[in-house]
TIBA-98374 format. One line per 8 residues: number of its first residue (from 1); their letters; for each residue z negated, x, y negated of C-alpha. Coordinates in steps of 0.1 Angstrom, whole numbers, plus 5000, padded with zeros to 4 digits. Layout:
residues N
NUM> A> Z:X:Y  ...
This chain:
residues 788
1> XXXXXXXX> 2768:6005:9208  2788:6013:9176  2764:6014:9147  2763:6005:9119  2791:5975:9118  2806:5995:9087  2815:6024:9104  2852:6020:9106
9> XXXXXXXX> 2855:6019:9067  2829:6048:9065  2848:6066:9086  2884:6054:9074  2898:6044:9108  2905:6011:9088  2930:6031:9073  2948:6040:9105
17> XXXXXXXX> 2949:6007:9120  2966:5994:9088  2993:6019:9094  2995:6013:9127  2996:5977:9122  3025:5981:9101  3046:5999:9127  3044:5966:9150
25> XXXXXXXX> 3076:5949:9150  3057:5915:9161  3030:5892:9151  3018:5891:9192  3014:5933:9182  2997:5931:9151  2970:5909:9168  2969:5934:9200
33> XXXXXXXX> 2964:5958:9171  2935:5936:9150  2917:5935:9193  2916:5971:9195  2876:5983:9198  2860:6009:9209  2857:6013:9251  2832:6032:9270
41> XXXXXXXX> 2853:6028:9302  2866:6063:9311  2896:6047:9335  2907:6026:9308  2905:6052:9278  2922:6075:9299  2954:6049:9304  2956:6037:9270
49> XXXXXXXX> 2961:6076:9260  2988:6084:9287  3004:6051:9280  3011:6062:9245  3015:6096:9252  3045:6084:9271  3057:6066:9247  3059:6095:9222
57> XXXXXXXX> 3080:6114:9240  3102:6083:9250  3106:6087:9206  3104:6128:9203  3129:6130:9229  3152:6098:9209  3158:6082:9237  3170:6047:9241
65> XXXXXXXX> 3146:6023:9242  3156:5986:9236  3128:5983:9207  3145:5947:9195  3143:5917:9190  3102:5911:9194  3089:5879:9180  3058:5858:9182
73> XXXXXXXX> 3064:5831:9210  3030:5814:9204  3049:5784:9186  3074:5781:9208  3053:5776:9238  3027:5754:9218  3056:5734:9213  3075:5737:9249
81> XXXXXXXX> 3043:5727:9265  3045:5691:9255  3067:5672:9272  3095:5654:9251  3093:5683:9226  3121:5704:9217  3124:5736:9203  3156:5736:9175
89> XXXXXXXX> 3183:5764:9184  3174:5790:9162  3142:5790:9185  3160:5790:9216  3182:5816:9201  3151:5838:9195  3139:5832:9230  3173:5838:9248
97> XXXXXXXX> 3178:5875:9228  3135:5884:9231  3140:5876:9271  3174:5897:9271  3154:5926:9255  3124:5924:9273  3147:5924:9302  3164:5960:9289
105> XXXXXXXX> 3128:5970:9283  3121:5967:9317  3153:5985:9333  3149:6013:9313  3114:6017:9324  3123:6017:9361  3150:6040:9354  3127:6067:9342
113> XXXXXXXX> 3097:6055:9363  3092:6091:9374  3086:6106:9338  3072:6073:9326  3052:6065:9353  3022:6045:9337  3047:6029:9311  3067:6012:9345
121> XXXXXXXX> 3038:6003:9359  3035:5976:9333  3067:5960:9341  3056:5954:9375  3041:5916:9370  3070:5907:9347  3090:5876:9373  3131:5867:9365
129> XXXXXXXX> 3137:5853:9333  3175:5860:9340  3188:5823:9351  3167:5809:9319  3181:5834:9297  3212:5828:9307  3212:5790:9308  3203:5791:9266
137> XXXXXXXX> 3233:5821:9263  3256:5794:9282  3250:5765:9254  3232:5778:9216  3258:5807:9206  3253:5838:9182  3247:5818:9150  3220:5791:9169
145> XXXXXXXX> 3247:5761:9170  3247:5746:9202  3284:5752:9218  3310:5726:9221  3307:5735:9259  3267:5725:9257  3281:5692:9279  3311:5672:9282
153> XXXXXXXX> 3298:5644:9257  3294:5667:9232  3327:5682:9238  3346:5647:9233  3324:5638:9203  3333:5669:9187  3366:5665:9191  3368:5631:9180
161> XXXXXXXX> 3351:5637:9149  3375:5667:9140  3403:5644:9144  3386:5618:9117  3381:5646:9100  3415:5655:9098  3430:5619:9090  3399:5611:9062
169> XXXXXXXX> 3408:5646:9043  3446:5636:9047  3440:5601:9033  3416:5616:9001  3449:5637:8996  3471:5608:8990  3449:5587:8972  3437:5619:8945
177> XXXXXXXX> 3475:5627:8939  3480:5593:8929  3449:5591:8908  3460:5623:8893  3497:5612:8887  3480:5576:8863  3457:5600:8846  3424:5584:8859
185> XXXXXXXX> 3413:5621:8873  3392:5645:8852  3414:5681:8841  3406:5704:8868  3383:5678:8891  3386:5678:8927  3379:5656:8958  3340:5665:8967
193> XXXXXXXX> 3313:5652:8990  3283:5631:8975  3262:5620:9005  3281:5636:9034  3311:5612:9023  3343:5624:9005  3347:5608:8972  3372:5610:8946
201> XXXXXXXX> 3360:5617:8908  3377:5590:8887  3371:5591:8848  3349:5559:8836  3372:5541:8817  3396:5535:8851  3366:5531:8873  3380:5491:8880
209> XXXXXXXX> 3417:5507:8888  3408:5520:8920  3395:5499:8948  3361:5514:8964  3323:5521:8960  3306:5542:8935  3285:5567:8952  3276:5589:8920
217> XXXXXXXX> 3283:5595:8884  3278:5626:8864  3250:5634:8843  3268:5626:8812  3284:5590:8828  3316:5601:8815  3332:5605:8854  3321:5583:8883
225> XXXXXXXX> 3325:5594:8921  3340:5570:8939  3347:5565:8975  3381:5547:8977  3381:5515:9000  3406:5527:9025  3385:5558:9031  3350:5535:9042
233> XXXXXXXX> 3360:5531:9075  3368:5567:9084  3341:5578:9067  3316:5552:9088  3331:5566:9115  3324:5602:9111  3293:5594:9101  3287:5576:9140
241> XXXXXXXX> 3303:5605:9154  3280:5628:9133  3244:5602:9146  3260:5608:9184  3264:5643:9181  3231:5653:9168  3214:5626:9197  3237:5646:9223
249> XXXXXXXX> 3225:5681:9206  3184:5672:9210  3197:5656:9247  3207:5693:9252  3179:5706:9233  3148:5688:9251  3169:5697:9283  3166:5731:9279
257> XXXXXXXX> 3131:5730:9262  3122:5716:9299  3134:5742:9314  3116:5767:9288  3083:5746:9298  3089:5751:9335  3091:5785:9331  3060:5790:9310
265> XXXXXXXX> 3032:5811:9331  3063:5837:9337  3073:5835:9302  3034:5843:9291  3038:5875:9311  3071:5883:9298  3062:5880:9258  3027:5893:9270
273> XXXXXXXX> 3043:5929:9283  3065:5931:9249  3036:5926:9229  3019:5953:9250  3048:5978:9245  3051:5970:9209  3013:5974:9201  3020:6010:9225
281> XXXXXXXX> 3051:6020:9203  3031:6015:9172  3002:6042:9181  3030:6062:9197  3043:6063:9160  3013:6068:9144  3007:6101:9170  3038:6113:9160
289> XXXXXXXX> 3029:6113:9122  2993:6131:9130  3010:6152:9152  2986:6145:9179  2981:6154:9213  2967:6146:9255  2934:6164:9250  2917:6174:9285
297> XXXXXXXX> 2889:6139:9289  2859:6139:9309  2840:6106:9322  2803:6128:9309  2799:6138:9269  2812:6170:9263  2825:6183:9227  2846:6212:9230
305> XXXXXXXX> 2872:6211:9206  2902:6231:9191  2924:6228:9160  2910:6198:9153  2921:6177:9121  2910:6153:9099  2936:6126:9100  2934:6113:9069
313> XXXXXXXX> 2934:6147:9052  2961:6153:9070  2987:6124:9063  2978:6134:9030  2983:6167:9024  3019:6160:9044  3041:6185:9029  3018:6199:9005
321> XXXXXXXX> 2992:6222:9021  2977:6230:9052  2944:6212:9064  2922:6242:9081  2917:6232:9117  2879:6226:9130  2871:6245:9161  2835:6230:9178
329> XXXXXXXX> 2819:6236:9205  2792:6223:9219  2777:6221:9254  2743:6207:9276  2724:6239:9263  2731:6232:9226  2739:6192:9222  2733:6193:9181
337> XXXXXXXX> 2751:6215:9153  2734:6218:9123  2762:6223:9098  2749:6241:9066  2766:6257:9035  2779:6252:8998  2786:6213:8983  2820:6203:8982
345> XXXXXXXX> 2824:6231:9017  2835:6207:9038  2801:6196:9058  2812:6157:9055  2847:6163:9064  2834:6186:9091  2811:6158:9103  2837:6126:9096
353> XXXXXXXX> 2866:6145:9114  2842:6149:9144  2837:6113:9142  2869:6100:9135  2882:6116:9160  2858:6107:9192  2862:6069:9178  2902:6072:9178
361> XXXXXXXX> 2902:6085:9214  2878:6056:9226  2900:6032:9210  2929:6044:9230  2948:6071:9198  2958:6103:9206  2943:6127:9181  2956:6154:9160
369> XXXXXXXX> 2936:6184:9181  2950:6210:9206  2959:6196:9241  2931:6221:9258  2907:6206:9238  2878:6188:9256  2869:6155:9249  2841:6132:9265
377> XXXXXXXX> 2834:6097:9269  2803:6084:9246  2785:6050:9253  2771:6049:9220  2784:6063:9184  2755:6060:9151  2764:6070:9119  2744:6080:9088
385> XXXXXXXX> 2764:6090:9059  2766:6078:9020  2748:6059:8999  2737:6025:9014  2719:6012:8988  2709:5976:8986  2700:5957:8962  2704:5921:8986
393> XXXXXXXX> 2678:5936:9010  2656:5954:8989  2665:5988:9000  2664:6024:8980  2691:6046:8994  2667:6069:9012  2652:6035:9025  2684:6025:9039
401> XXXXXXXX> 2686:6062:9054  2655:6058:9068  2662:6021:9088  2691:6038:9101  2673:6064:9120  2646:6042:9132  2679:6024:9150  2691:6059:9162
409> XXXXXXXX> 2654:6064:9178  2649:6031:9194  2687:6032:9212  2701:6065:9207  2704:6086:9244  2723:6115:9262  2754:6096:9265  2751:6090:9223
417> XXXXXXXX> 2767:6104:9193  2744:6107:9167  2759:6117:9130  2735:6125:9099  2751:6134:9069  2724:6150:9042  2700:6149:9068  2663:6142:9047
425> XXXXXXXX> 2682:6140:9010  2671:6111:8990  2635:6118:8980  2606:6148:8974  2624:6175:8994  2591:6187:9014  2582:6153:9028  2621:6146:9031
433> XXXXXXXX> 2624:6176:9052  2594:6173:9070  2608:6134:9080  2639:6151:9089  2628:6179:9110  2606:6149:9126  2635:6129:9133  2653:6158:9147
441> XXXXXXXX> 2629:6170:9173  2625:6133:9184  2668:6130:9191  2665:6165:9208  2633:6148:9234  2663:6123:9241  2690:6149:9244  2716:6129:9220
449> XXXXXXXX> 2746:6147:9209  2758:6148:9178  2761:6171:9138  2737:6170:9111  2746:6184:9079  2719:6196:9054  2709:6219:9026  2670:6223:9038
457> XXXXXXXX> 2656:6261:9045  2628:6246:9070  2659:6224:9089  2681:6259:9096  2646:6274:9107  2641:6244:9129  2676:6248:9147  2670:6289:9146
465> XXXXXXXX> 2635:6282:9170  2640:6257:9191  2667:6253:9221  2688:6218:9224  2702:6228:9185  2724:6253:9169  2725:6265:9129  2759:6265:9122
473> XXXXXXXX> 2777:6272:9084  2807:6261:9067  2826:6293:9056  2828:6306:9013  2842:6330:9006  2822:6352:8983  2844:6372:8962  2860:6343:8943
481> XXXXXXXX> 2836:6316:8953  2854:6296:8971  2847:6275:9001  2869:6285:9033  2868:6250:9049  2859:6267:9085  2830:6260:9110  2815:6292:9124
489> XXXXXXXX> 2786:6278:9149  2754:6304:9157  2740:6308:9124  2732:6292:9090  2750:6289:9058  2738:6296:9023  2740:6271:9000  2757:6299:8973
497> XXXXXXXX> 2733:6277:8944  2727:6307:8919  2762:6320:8927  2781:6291:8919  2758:6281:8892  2765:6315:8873  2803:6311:8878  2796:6274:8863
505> XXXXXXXX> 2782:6298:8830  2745:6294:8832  2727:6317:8810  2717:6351:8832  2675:6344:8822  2682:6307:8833  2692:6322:8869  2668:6354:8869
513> XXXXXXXX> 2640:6325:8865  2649:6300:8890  2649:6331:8913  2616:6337:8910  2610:6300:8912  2626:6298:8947  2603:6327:8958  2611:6362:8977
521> XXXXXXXX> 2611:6347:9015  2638:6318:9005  2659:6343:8983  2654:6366:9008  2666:6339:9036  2693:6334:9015  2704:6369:9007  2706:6375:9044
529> XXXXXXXX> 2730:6345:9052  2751:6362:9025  2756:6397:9039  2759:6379:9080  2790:6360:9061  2801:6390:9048  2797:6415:9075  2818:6387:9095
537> XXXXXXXX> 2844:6388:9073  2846:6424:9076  2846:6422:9112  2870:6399:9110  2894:6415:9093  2891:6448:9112  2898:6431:9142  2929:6414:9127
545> XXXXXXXX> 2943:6448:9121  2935:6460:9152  2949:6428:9173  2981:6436:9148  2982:6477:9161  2978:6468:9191  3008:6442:9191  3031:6468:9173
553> XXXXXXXX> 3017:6493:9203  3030:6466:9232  3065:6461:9211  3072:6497:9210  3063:6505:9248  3082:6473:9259  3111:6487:9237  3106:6517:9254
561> XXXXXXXX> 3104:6505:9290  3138:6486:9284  3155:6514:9268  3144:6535:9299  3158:6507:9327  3186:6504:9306  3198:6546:9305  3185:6545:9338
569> XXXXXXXX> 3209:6521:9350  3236:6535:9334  3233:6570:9348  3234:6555:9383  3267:6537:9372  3284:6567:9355  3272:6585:9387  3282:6559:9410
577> XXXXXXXX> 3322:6557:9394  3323:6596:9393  3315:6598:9430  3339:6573:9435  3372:6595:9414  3360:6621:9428  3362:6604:9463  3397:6590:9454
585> XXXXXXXX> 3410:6627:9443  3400:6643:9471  3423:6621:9495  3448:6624:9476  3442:6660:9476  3442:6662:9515  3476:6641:9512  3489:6668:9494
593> XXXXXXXX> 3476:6689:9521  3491:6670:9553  3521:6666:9530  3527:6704:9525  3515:6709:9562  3551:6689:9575  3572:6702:9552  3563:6737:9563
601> XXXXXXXX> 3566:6723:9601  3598:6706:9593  3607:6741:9577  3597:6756:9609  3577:6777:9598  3559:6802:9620  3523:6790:9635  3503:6817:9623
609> XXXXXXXX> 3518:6811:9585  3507:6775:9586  3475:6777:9596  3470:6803:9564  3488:6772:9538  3463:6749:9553  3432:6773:9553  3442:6782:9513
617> XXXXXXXX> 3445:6740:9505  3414:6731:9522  3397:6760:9503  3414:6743:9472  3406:6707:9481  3365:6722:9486  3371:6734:9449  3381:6706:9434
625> XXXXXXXX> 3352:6686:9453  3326:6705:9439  3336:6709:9406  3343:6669:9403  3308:6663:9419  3293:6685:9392  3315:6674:9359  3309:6693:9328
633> XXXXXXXX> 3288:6726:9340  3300:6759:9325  3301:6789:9336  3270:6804:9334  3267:6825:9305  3242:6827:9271  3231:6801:9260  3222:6794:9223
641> XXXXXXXX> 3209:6767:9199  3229:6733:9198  3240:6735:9234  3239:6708:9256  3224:6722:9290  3204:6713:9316  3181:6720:9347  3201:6738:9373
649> XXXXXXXX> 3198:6706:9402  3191:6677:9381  3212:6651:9363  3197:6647:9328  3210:6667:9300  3190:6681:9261  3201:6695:9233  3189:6734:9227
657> XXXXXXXX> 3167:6730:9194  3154:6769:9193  3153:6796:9216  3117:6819:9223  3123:6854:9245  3134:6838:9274  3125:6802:9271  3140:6775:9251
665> XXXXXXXX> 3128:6743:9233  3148:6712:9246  3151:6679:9235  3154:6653:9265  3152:6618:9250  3123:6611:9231  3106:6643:9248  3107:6684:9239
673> XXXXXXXX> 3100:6703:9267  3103:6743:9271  3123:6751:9295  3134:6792:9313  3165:6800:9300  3174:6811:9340  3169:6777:9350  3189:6760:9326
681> XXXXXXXX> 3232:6759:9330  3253:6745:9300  3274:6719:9301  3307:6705:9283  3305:6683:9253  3277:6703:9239  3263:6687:9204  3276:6708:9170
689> XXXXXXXX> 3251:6730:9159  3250:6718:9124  3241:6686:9139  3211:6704:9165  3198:6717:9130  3200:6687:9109  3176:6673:9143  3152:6698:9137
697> XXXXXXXX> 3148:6696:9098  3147:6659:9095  3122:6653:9122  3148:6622:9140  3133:6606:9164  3162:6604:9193  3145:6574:9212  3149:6556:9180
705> XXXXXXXX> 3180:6564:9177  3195:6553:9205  3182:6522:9206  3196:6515:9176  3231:6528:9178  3259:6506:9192  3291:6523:9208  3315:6498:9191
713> XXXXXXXX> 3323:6503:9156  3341:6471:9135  3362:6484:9105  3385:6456:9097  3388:6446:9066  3375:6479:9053  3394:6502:9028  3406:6539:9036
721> XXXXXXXX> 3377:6555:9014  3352:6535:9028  3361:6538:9064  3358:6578:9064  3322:6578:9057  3316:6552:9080  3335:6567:9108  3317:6600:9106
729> XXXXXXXX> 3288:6588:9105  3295:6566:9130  3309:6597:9156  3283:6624:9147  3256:6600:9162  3277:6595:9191  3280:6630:9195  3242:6634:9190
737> XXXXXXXX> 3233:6611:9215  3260:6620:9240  3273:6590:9246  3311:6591:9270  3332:6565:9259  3331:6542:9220  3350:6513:9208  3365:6511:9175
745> XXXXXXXX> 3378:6476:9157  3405:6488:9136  3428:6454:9142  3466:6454:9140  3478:6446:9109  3498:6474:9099  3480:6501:9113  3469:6522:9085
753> XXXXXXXX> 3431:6518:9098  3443:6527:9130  3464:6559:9120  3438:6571:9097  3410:6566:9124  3433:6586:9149  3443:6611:9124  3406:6620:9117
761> XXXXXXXX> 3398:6618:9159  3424:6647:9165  3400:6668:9142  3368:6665:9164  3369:6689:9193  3343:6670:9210  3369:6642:9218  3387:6644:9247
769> XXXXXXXX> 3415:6614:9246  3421:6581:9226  3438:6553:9235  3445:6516:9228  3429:6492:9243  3439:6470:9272  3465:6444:9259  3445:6417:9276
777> XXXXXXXX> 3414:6428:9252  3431:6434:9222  3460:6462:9227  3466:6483:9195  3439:6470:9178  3409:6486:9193  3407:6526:9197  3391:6538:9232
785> XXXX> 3374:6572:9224  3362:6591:9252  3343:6628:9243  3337:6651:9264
């Protein structure tokens, strides 16, 4: 039951099925449009939404669809129906191209049955409209003329009445060049057609010189039309030919109209499933502009929803401002909100949106909410909201309020939606709320669901005692006085009276007095909603900043957890290609051995003195193993501040930032760790000191850093000066950090970048070679450093 019979203009859903309406491309849609009501049938609600659903992403996603070509065939089939009828050929033209597109409609539908599964399912009735279709192509062409191939009477017809064409026009020729030649012609006239005959204009006064019938004269007499006499017969014969080619066009017509009226039930079907898909592409398009969703839908009531928006509100503010989102909940424990707070805070919008938006998803709409939301299916909907005076029936507006609820008692159950704007306003506010309160206990007896809004103390109390209702309060925000537009459900809101009345300018003794009037317990009641609000908001807001700490936290360890895979996964590659020199040098080491071995044998050299050369070379090749296996390690010796060292058996490497009696303070990473100075070893490529002390003064954070720092540095296009700040810059970090091997982009040119760059790289001793690049990734213009 939808009451009262108003309610889609009170809540404005007569709005939305005007735009929808004018999204149809057909009549047959618009009417599909004009039908749609609200269902209580779950199965049905819940194809109508993924029906449209699908069709918004067949428009989100641009594809294809033959959307063309729909027209209203309700006429035509009036007309077909009857036999001897025929339907003229822009009709059949209209039929022929609606049949061809309902035809594309239908393969593209069983094309993409898999993603469009409930959309191809309406295509499966449609019968074969292809022979008829093609029978109207064969004979009425693009511009609705039937074709000169419609039948072999009308071919010779045709071409007889060209021919008589030809010969009249040839004879009008003649006889108007020698009308022309005695002068009896107009200046400037011409032959013309008066009645679908060719006639010759001939000046009055030599109207008895030519031979033939007058079939006009002008408006001012002074030139008569004549039809020269041995043009009447041609011209009575194309106009027989003209009477036997329209008789042999409505021969073809009525034939084809026959074959139209055969096909008539399939036909029905056919237009039947355009109209369908039109009336679907319309809500599809008005989804899109509400951005709307697929909420979760349940066969029981049940309100649970998130992000909702007001639709209205929200086509309007379109590119303007934001509409603040409703978030509602409300379950079997709690079935009615009681919405309290300031005027103008957004209680009616609260309550229409909640309205609005249950009746759009009966009706088949998607709705502008969060696709988790939870939406039920309601049997009944009853709305109470405005002012419904009437002066026809004798009714006040609280009257009017009042015959509206006794409606909501007498039919109102758990599967309603009940909605009660201003709940008890209208008259004497203590037997208004007292009827209210009365009204309200009685819907909770009949577990209804449904809002309330109100601004009555003993209403909020009600909700506050009693189970089956919840208080619930529009946000305001209480510095500037300003409503917040947001539902916060578990207690009530303050009507902010003597607030907003003293920012309207009300004299201070005007407000201290009606104070006193309200009385200590209401003020009181009222001062307490205030500090809740604003104890939230504080809340609030301390739990924004720590949601935001606590997000920075989680981006710095995952920064730090990549960083750590990433230099982990390089040491085991700069291992893993050491291993392998080293691997490569040692056999070509023993070579060298074997090879020194034979020549000494060839020499013939005496057994005892080989096997001392080949003792002293594997010694030498055991050497040279170990000290490529461990690159870099000094001999040990002191060590002092800015060295690079590390523990004696591990791979990882620090920089020495002080030293303490026999302990030093390292820097590994991110991390300082004090360390015995007779565990640690140095080890080549240590960082300049200047640099270790510049780390200690300026508190850099290495981790940092490195993540920041890139290993190839671009330079083109840079000038000389600039380019020597930038590369030291660029250099001492990679020192700092330790890094092996950097890039720099100098580009060819004419390689002043690149011999200044190389000049200054001579002057660091903590580079060991540079070289260009390989030619296959840019040759001479890129710089391979690798330091020590």
């Amino acid at each position: 039951m939808i009451f009262p019979e108003t309610l889609e203009s009170k809540l404005g859903f007569e709005q939305l099925r005007q735009r929808i309406t004018s999204y149809c491309l057909s009549p047959a849609g618009e009417r599909l449009v004009e039908a749609m009501k609200f269902s209580t049938h779950y199965e049905s609600v819940v194809l109508h939404l993924k029906q449209v659903s699908e069709f918004k992403a067949i428009e989100e996603r641009s594809l294809d669809f033959p959307a063309r070509h729909f027209y209203d065939p309700e006429s035509w089939f009036f007309k077909a129906a009857i036999e001897g009828n025929f339907l003229e050929e822009r009709e059949l033209l209209q039929l022929s191209q609606a049949l061809q597109s309902i035809h594309l409609c239908r393969s593209f539908l069983v094309k993409q049955q898999e993603e469009f599964p409930e959309l191809h399912k309406l295509s499966l009735p449609l019968g074969n409209t292809s022979a008829l279709q093609k029978e109207i192509a064969s004979k009425i062409d693009d511009q609705a003329l039937v074709k000169d191939t419609g039948s072999a009477e009308l071919q010779s017809i045709r071409r007889r009445l060209r021919e008589e064409q030809i010969r009249l026009r040839k004879t009008a020729e003649h006889i108007f060049r020698q009308a022309v030649q005695e002068k009896w012609v107009p200046e400037g006239a011409l032959p013309t057609v008066r009645d679908g005959r060719i006639v010759i204009p001939i000046l009055a006064e030599h109207k008895r010189k030519l031979k033939g019938f007058i079939q006009d004269e002008s408006a001012t007499g002074q030139t008569i039309f004549m039809e020269p006499a041995e043009m009447l017969d041609a011209n009575n014969e194309i106009r027989d030919l003209e009477h036997a080619e329209r008789r042999e066009v409505v021969k073809i017509l009525v034939g084809l109209t026959s074959a139209v009226r055969v096909e008539l039930p399939i036909l029905r079907v056919s237009f039947a499933f355009q109209a369908l898909l039109d009336f679907i592409r319309a809500k599809a398009r008005l989804a899109r502009d509400l951005q709307a969703t697929l909420p979760l839908v349940e066969k029981t009531p049940v309100l649970e929803w998130y992000g909702a928006k007001h639709p209205l509100l929200f086509l309007s503010y379109k590119g303007k401002r934001e509409v603040v989102p409703l978030n509602i909940r409300v379950d079997a424990t709690a079935r009615m909100v009681l919405v309290s707070g300031p005027n103008a805070g957004g209680k009616s919008v609260c309550l229409k949106t909640v309205g609005l938006l249950q009746y759009m998803l009966q009706c088949g709409l998607l709705v502008p909410a969060a696709d988790h939301s939870r939406f039920g299916i309601f049997n009944d909907l009853f709305l109470d909201i405005g002012d419904q005076q009437s002066i026809e029936n004798d009714l006040s507006t609280y009257s009017s309020h009042l015959k509206n609820m006794q409606v909501f008692l007498q039919h109102a159950d758990r599967n309603s939606m009940v909605l009660l704007d201003e709940l008890g306003s209208g008259t004497d506010p203590n037997f208004g709320g007292a009827i209210a309160q009365a009204i309200l206990a009685s819907l909770l007896e009949k577990n209804v669901w449904g809002v309330a809004t109100t601004h009555y103390y003993n209403l909020k109390l009600f909700a506050d005692e009693h189970s089956g209702i919840t208080n619930a309060a529009m946000r305001f925000d209480q510095e500037h006085l300003q409503p917040l537009y947001e539902l916060e459900i578990g207690k009530p809101g303050s009507s902010f009276a003597l607030e907003i009345a003293q920012k309207t300018g009300l004299p201070p003794h005007t407000l201290k007095q009606a104070e006193a009037l309200v009385g200590v317990e209401l003020a009181g009641f009222e001062k307490l909603s205030r500090t809740l609000e604003q104890e939230r908001a504080e809340h609030e807001a301390r739990s924004k900043e720590l949601e935001k700490k606590e997000a920075e936290l989680k981006l710095v360890l995952e920064k730090y957890h990549s960083l750590s895979k990433e230099l982990e996964s390089k040491k085991k590659d700069i291992l893993s290609k050491a291993k392998e020199e080293a691997m490569t040098l040692l056999k070509t080491t023993n070579r060298e051995i074997e090879k020194t071995i034979r020549h000494i044998q060839e020499n013939k050299a005496e057994k005892k003195e080989t096997m001392k050369v080949r003792k002293t070379l594997q010694d030498l090749s055991h050497s040279v193993a170990k000290g490529l296996l461990q690159p870099g390690v000094k001999e040990p010796g002191n060590v002092e501040e800015g060295d690079r060292v590390r523990i004696i058996g591990q791979l990882g490497s620090g920089i020495v930032l002080s030293l303490q009696g026999k302990n030093a303070l390292i820097q590994f990473g991110e991390l300082k760790s004090t360390v015995s100075l007779s565990k640690l070893e140095k080890v080549e490529g240590a960082v300049q000191k200047e640099l270790a002390t510049k780390l200690r003064s300026s508190n850099i954070n290495l981790y940092e850093k490195q993540a920041s720092f890139n290993p190839t540095l671009d330079v083109r296009g840079k000038r000389v000066e600039e380019l020597m700040q930038i590369l030291e810059s660029f250099m001492d970090s990679a020192i700092l950090l330790g890094h092996g091997e950097l890039k720099i982009l100098h580009g060819k040119g004419e390689g002043v970048l690149r011999k200044v760059i190389r000049e200054q790289l001579k002057k660091y001793k903590e580079v060991a070679s540079f070289k260009d690049e390989h030619v296959e990734r840019g040759g001479d213009g890129i710089t391979i450093v690798v330091l020590k």
